[in-house]
LOZAMAR-646948 format. One record per atom (N, C-alpha, C, CB): x, y, z. Coordinates in steps of 0.02 Angstrom, whole numbers, plus 50000, padded with zeros to 5 digits. Glycine has a CB too. Example, Ala and Ser with C-alpha at 12.3 -4.5 7.8 and 13.67 -1.06 7.14 Angstrom:
506604971650390/506154977550390/506604983550390/505654977650452/506424988850354/506844994750357/506455000250394/507044997050286/
This chain:
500424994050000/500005000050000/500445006350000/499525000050061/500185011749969/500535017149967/499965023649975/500985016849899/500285029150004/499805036449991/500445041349951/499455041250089/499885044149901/499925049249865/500175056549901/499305049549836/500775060749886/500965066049907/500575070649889/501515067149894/500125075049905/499675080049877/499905087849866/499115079949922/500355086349927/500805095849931/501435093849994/500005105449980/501685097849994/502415097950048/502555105150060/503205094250012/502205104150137/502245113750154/503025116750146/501995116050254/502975123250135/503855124050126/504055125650178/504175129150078/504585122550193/505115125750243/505045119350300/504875135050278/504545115950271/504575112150348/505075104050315/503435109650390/504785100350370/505625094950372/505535090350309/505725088150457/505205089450294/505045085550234/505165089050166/504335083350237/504895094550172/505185097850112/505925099650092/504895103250112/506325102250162/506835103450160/507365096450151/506855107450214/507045089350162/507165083350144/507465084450049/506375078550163/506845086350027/506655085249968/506125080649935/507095084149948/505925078650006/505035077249970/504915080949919/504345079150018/504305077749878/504065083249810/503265081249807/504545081049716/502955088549784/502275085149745/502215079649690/501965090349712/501805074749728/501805070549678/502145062649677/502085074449634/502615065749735/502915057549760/502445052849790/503495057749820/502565047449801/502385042149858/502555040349890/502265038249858/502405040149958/502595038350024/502365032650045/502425042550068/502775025850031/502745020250025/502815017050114/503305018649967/503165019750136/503305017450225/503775021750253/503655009350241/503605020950322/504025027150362/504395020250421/503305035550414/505005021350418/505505017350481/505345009750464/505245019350577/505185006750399/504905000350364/504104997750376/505364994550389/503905002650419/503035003350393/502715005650367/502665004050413/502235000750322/502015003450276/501465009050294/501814998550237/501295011750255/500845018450266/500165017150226/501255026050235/499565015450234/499125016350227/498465020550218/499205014550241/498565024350280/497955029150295/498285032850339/497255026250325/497715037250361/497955042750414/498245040350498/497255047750424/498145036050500/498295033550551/499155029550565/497715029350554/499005025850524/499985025850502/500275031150495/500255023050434/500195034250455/500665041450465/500635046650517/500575045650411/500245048150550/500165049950620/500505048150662/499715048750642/500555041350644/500815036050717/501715037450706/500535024550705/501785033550651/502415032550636/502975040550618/502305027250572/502525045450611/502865053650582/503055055750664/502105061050531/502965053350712/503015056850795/503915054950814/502295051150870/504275048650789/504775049450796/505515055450769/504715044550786/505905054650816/506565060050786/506625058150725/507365059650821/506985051850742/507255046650677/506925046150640/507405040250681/506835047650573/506415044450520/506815040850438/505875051050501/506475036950426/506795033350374/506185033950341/507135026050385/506145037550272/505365039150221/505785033650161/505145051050184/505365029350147/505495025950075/504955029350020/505375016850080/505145032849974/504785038249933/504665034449860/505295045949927/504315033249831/504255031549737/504095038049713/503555025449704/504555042249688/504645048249649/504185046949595/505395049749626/504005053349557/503575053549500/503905050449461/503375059449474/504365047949417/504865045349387/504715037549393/505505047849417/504545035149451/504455028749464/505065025249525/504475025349388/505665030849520/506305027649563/506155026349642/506985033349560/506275021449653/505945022349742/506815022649788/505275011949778/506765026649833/507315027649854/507275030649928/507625031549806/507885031649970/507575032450051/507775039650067/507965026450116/507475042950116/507515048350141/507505048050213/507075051950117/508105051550245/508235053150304/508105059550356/508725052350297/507855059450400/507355064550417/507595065350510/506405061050396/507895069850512/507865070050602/507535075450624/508565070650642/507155075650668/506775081950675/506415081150777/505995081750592/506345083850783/506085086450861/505395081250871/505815096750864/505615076050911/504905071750916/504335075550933/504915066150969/503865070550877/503195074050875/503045080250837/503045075550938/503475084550829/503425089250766/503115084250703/504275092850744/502525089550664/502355086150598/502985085850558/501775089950557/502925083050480/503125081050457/503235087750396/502865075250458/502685088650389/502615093750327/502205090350262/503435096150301/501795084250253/501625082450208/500685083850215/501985075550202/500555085150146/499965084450110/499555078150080/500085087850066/498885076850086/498545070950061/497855071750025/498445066650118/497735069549974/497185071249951/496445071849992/497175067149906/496695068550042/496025067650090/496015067350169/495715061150073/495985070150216/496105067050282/496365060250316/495635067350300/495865055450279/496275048850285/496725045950260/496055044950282/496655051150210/497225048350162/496895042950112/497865044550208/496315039950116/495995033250111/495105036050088/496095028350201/494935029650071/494085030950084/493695030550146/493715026450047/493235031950150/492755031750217/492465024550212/492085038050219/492695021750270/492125015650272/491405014250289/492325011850305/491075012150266/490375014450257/489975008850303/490145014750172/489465009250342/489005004450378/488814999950353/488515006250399/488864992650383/488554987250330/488094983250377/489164981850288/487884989150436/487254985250453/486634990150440/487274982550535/486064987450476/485554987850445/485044990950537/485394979250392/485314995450571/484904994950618/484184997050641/485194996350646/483894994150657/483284994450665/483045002550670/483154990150725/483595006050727/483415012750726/483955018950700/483235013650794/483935015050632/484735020050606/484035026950585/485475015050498/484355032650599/484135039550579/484235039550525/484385045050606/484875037750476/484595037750409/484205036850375/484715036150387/484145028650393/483485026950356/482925030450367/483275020850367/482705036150390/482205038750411/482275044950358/482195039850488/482725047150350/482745055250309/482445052350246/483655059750292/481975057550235/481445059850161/482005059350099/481035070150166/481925058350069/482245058549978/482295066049970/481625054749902/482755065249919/482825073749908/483445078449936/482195077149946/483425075549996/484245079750035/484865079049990/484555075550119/485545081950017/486115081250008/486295077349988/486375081750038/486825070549958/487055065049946/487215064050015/487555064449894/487775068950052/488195066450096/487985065150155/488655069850102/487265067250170/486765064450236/486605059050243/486175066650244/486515056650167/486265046850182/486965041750166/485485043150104/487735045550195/487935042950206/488235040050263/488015043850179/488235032750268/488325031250346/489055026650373/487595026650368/489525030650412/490265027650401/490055024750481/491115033950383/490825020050472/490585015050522/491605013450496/489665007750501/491735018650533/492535021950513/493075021950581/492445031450485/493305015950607/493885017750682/494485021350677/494225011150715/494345024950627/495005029350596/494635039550611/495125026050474/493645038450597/493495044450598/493235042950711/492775046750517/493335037650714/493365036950787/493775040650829/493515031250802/494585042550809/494965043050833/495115049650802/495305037950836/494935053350743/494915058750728/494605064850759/494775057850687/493785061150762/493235067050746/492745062550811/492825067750640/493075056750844/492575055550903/492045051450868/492255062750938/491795051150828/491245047150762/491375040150819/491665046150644/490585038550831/490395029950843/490805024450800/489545028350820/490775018250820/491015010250790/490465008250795/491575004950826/490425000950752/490084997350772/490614990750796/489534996650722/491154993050773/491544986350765/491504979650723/491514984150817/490814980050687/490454974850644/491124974250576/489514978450613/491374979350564/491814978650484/492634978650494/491634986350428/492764978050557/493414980450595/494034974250561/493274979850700/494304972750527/494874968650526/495164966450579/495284971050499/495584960150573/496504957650638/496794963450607/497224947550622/496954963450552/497504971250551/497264978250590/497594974450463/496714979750567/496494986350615/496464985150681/495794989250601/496074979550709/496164976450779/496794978350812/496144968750776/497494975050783/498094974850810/498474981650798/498444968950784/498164986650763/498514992750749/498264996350808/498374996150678/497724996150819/497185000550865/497714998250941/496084996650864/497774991950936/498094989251001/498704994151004/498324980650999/499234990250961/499854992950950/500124999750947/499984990850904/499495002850920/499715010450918/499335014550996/499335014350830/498925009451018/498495012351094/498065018051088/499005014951155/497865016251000/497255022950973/496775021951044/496645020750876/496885029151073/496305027651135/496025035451144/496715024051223/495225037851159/494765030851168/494825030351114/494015029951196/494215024151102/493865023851050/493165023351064/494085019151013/492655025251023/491935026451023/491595019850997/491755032750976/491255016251047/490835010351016/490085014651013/490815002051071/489685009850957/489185009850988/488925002650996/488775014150959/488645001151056/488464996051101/487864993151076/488374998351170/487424998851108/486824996051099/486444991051152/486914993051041/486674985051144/486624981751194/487164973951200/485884980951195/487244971451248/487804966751260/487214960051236/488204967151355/486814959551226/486654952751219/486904951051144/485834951351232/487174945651142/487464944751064/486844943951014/487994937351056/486374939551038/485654938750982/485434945650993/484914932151004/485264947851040/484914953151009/485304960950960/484514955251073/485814959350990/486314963550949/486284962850846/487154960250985/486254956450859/486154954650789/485384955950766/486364946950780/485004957350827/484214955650778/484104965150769/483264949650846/484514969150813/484414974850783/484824977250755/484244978550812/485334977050747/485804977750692/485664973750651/486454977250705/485494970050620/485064966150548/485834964150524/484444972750474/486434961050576/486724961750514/487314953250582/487134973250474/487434947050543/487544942150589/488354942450626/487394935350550/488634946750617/489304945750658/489084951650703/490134946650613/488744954450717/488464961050758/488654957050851/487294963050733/488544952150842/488654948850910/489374945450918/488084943150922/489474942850866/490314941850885/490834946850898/490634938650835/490574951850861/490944957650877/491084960050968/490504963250835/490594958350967/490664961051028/491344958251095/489944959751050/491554953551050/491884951751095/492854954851095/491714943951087/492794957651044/493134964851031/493374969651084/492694968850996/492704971251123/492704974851186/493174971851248/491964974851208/493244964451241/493714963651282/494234965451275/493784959451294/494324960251234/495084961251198/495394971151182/494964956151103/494914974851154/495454980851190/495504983051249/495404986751167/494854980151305/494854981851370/495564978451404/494134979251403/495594972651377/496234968451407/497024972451386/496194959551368/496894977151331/497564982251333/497504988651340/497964982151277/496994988951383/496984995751447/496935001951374/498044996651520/496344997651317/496105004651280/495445006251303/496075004251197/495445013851307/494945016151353/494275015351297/495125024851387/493515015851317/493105012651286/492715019751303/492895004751308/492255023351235/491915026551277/491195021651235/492015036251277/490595021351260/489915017651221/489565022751214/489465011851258/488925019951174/488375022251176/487735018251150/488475027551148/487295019851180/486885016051183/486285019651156/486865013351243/485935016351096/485405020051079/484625014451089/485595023050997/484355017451152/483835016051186/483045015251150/483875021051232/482995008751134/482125007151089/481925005351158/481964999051013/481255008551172/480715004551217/480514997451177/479965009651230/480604990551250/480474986451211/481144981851183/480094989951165/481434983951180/482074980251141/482744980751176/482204983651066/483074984751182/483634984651241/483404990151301/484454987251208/482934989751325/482684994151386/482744990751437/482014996751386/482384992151486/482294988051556/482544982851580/481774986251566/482614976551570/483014971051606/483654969651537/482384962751629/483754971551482/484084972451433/484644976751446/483704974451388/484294981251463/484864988751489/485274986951555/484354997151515/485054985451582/485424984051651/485744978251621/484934982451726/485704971751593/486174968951558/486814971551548/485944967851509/486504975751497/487304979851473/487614984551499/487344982851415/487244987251557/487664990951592/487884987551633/487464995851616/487914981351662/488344978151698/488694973851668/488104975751743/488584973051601/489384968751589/489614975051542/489384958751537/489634980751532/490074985751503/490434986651592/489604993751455/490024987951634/490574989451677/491234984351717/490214992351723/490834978451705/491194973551719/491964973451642/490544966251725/492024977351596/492414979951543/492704986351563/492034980651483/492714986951633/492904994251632/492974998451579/493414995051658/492205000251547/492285006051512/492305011551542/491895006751472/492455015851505/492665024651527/491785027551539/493205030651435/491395024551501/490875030751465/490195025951440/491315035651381/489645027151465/489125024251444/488465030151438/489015018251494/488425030351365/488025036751360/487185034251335/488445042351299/486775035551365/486005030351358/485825036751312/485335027851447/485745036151240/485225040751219/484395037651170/485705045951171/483895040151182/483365039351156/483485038051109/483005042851157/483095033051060/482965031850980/482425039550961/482445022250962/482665041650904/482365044650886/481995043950826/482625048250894/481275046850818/480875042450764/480405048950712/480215035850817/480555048950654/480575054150608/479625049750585/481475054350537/479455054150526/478895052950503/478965048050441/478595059150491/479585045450421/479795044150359/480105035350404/480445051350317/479365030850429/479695022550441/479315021450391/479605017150516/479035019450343/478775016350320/479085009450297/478555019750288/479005005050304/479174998950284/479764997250325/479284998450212/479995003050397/480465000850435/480114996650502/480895007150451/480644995050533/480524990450584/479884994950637/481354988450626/479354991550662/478964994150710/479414998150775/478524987950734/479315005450780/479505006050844/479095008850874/480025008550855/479125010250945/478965014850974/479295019351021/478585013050991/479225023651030/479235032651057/479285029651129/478365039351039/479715033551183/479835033051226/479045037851273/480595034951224/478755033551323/478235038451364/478545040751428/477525034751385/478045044551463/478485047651536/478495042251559/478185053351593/478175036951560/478415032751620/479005026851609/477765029151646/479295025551538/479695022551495/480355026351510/479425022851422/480295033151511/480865036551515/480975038151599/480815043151465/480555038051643/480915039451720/481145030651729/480185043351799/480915026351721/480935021251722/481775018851695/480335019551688/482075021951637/482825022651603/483105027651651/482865025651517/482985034451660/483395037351721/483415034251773/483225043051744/483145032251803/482895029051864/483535024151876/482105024851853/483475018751820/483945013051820/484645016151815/483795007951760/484825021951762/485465025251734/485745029851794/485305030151662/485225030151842/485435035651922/485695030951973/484665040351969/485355026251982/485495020852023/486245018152005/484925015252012/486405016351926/487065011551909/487465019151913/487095005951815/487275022151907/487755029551912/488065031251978/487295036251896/487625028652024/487775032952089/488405026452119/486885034752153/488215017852120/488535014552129/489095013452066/488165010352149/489165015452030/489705017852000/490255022752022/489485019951955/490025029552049/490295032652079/490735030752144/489905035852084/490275027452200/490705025352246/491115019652234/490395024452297/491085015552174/491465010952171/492165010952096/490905005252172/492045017652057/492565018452017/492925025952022/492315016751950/492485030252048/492645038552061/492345042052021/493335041152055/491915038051991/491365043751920/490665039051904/491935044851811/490445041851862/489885040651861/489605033851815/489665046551845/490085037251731/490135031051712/489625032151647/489955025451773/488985031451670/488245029351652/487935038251648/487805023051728/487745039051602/487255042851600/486785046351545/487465046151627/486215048051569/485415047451502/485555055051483/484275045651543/485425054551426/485145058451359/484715066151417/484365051351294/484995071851384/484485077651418/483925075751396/484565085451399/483885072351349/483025071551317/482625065151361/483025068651216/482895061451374/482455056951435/482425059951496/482735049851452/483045066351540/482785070151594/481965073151567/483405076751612/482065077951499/481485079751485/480925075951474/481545082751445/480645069651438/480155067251430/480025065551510/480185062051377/480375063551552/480295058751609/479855066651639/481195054351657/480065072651654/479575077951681/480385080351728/478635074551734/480895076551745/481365076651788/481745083151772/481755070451786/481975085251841/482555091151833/482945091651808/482845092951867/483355094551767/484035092951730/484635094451806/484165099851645/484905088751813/485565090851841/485985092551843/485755089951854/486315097251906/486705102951901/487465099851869/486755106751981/487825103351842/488195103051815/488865097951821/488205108051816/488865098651909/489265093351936/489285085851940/489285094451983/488375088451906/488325079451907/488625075851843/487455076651908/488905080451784/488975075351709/489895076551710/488425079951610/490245078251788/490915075751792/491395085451725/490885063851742/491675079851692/491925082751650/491595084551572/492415079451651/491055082151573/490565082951518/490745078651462/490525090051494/490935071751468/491235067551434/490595067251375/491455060751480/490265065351385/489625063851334/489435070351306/488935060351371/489545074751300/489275079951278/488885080351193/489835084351291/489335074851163/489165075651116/488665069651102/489675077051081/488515068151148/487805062851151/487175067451187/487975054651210/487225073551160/486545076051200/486625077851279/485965069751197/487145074151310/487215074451378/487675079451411/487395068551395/487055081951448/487435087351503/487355094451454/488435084951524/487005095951383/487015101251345/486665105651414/486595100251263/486295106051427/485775109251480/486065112951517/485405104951523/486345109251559/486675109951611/487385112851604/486665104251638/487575112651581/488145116151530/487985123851508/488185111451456/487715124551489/487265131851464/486855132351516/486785131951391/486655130451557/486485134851606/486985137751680/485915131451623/487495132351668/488085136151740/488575141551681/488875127251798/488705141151632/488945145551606/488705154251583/489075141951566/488025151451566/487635160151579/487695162851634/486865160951574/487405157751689/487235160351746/487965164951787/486915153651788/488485159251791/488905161751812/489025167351752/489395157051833/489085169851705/489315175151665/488875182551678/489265172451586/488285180451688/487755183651722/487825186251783/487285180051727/488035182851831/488125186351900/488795188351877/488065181551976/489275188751854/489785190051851/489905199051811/490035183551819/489235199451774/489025208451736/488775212751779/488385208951675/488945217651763/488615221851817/487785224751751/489385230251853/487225226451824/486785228151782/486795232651754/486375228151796/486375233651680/486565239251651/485825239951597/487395238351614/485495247451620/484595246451613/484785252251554/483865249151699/485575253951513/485585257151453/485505252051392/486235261151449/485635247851400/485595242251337/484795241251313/485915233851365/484625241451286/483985243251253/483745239551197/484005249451232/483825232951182/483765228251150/483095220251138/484325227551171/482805219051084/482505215951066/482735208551048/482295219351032/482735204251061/482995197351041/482625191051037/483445195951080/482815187750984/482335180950987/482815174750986/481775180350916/482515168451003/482835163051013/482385157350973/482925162151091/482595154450938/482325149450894/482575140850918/482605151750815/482165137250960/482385132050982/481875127150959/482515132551049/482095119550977/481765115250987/481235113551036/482095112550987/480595112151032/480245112751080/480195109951124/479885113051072/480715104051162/481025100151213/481255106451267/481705095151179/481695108251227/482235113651272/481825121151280/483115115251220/481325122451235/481265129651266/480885130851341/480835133851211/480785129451374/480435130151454/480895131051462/480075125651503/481535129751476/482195128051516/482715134951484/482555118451493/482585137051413/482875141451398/482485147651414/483065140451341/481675147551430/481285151251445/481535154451525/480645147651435/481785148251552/482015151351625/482555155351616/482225146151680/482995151351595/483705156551592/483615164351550/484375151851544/483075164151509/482975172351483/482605174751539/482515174051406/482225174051569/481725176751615/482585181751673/481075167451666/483075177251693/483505179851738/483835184251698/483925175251775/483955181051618/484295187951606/483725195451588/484845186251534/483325194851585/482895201851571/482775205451646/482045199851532/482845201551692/482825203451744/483155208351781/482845199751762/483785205951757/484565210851778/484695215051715/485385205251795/484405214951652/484675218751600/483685221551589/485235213051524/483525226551617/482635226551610/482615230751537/482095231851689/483085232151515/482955235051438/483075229851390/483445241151417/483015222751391/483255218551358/482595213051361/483975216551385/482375214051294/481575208751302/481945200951233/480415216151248/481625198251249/481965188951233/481275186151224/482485183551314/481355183651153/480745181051141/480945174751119/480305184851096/480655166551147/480925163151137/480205158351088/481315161351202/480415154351039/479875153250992/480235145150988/479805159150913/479935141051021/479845134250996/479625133050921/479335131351039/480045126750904/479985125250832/479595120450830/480555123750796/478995117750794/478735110650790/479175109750741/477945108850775/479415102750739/479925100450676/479235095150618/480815093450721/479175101550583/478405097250533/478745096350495/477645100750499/479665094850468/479865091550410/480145084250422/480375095650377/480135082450492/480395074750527/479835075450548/481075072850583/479205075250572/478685076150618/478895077650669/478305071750628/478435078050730/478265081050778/478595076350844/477485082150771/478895071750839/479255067950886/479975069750897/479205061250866/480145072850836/480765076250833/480785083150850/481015075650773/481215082050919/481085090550960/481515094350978/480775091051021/482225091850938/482865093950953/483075098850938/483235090950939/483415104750952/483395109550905/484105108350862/483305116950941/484415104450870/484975101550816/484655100450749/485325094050839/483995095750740/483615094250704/483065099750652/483365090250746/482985107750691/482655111650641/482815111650577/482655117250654/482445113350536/482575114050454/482295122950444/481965106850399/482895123450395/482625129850380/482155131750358/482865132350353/481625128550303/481025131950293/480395132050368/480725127950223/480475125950413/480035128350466/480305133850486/479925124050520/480925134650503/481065141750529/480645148750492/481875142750517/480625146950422/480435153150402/479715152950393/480795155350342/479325146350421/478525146650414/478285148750474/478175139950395/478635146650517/478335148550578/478605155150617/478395142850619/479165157450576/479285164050620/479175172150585/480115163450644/478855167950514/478525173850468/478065179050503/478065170550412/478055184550496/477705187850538/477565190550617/477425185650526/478135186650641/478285185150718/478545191650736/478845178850736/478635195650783/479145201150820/479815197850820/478935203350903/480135198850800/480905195750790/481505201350831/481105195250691/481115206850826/481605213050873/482515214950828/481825208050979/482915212350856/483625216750818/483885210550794/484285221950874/483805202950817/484325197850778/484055192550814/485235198850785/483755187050783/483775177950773/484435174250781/483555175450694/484325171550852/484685168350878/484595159650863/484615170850939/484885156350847/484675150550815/485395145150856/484635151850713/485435138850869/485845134450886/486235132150815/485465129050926/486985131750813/487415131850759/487235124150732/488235133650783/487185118350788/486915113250788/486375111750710/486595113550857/486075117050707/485585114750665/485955115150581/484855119850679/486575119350580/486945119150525/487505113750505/487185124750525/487655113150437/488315110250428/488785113050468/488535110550362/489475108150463/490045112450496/490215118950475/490635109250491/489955121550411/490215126450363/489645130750387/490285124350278/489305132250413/488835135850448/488385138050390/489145141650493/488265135050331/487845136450291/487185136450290/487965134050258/486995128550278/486425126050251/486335121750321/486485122050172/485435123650330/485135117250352/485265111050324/484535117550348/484765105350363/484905099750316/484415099450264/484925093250351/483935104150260/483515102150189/483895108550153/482445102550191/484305107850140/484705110950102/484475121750081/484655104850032/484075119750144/484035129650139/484625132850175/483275133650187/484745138150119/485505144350153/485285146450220/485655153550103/485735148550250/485705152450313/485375157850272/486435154250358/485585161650228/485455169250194/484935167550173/485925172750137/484485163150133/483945164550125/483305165350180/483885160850086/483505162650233/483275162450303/483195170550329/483835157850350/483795173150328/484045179450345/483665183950285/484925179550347/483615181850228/483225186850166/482465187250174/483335183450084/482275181150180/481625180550208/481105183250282/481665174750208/481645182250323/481215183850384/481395190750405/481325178650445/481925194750358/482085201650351/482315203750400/481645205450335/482855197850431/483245199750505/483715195750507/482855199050574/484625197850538/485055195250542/485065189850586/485405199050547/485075182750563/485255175950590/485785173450624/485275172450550/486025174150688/486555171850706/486845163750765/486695177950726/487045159250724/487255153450763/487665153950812/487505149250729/487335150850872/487715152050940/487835144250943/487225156051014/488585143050973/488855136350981/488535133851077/489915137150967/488245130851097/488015126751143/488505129251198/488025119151123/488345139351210/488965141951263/488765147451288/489695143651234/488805145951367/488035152051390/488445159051384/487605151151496/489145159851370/489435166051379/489445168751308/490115165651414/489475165151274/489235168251195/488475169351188/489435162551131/488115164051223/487405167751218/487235171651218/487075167751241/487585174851323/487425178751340/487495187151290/487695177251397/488215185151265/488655190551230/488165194351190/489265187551182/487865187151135/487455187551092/486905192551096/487275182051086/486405191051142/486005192551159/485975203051191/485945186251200/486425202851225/486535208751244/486945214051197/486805207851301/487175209851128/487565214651084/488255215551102/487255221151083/488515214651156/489315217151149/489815213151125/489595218751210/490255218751102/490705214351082/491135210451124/491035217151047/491585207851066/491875201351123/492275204451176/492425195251086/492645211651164/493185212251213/492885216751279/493855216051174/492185218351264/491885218051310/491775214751366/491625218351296/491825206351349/491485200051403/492125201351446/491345190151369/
């Protein structure tokens, strides 16, 4: 195997080597180089030995000493260097299968990548994993890594993942547990199928795996199953019933590892009717990007940024907040304190029904831009639309039904601005100052 040279920054060690555009980088110190992950691994030493196949075809060696861990200086056509590996199961509650026809290409695609694990944090299933990737992951101590679980029973693993090594896999989890690679899971919660005496299953033999991280989040269920597997929607008493169990393995977790371990989705605190807990309870905010601890997170960060301003009844400002209709009560509180201490500052907060996934979908990650612009047509919008960045690509463009931010902003005839999941930028937001203000 070989990767393609794409560019060679100047001045740095590789160039000054005489790397070139256009060479190949066949192995570094007699390993071969594959993907992004070999070269990562193997570019961290002083010593380097590059075996190069020049455009010419001549393959020949290059000697390289440089300050461990300094990059290298090389370019790749792609991040991985490689292709994305793509999902080859079939799960009962994959969100893809749920999105309407018509979107993006790159939404209905679904990687199932231990390379974008270790990049970008991205789930496993472990279902497509190789002995070579296995023993690299070991060898190189790629740690964590992101499973998703689901649940520990091997049949049923397979009957919702639709796909038959879904249960052998699992036995994977040892074997990197047995070389002290840290594990973070996740678990995506069907009433009915890995819930109640299922769940506690797998939360006691993940912990008996000393994993790092067990993150319980809700299945979520769009308007678009048709011909998919029967599910059903989590009720209040389905969801205190999952906290309930996830508080309990949490708390004896705590006294018996120093953390928590285990913990549910802000969206089952919310269906269940339950308090969101204070901040201290989600540790270091390990799950964050499972929904968990968002709440609570944005709310000790306003607050404290909030008591931390002095009041000031010259600011004279109109503002709106465009959320998911899960979270707005909770964002309704935290505006109520700030208008309080800022009384020239009115906050209008407008829940979204999501009528392009239906109405079960209440996330505000999940808005689409044309509900935004059906339902806030005509609305008091005041000086600027505050919206969660969540609901955009990384490129802060486009929703996912492929509407611009700007046509959003052309339409509702008011400046749109994405706030990242951070109560001190909220706050910022909201009150107009600039940054060197905070």
């Amino acid at each position: 195997m070989a990767v393609t040279i794409k560019d060679v920054y100047r001045n740095s060690y590789a160039y000054r080597a005489g790397c070139e555009k256009g060479d190949t980088l066949l192995s570094i110190n007699g390993n071969d180089i594959v993907d992004v992950l070999d070269y990562r691994f193997y570019q961290l030493n002083s010593d380097l030995e590059l075996k190069i196949r020049d455009r010419r075809g001549e393959v020949h060696n290059v000697r390289i000493r440089k300050p461990e861990y300094e990059e290298l200086g090389l370019a790749f056509d792609t991040y991985l260097m490689d292709k994305e590996r793509s999902c080859r199961n079939q799960c009962v509650f994959c969100f893809i299968d749920q999105l309407p026809k018509g979107l993006r290409e790159s939404l209905y695609f679904k990687d199932d990548d231990s390379r974008l694990s270790f990049l970008f944090g991205n789930y496993v299933t472990l279902t497509n994993l190789t002995e070579h990737e296995i023993s690299r992951i070991i060898k190189m101590h790629i740690s964590p890594i992101n499973v998703s679980v689901h649940t520990t029973n091997p049949e049923l693993r397979v009957k919702m993942m639709k796909n038959r090594f879904a249960g052998e896999s699992l036995k994977l989890l040892k074997r990197l547990s047995e070389h002290h690679i840290a594990i973070n899971t996740q678990i995506v919660c069907c009433p009915g199928w890995n819930d109640g005496e299922e769940l506690k299953r797998s939360l006691r033999d993940l912990y008996a795996l000393d994993v790092n991280l067990i993150a319980v989040v809700p299945v979520g269920l769009t308007k678009y199953r048709e011909g998919l597997a029967p599910l059903t929607p989590f009720t209040v008493e389905k969801a205190r019933e999952t906290v309930d169990v996830l508080e309990a393995f949490g708390e004896m977790c705590l006294k018996t590892k120093g953390k928590r371990i285990a913990y549910a989705a802000d969206e089952l605190y919310i269906k269940a009717g339950y308090d969101i807990p204070d901040a201290s309870f989600y540790g270091d905010f390990e799950a964050i990007e499972n929904g968990i601890g968002l709440i609570a997170q944005l709310r000790e960060d306003l607050m404290d940024e909030l008591d931390y301003r002095e009041a000031d009844d010259s600011i004279q400002r109109t503002v709106s907040l465009a959320c998911g209709t899960s979270v707005a009560p909770y964002l309704r509180t935290l505006m109520d304190a700030v208008e309080k201490k800022f009384t020239g500052v009115k906050i209008h907060i407008y829940p979204i029904v999501n009528n392009f996934f239906g109405e079960m979908i209440n996330v505000s990650g999940l808005i689409v831009g044309n509900d935004l612009i059906a339902q806030l047509k005509n609305k008091p919008l005041g000086d600027v639309l505050l919206i969660s960045s969540a609901m955009l690509r990384f490129e802060n463009d486009l929703f996912l039904d492929n509407v611009h931010i700007d046509d959003v902003k052309r339409k509702l005839n008011i400046e749109v601005l994405p706030i990242n999941n951070d109560g001190v930028m909220l706050l910022q937001a909201i009150l107009g100052k600039e940054e060197e203000d905070v």
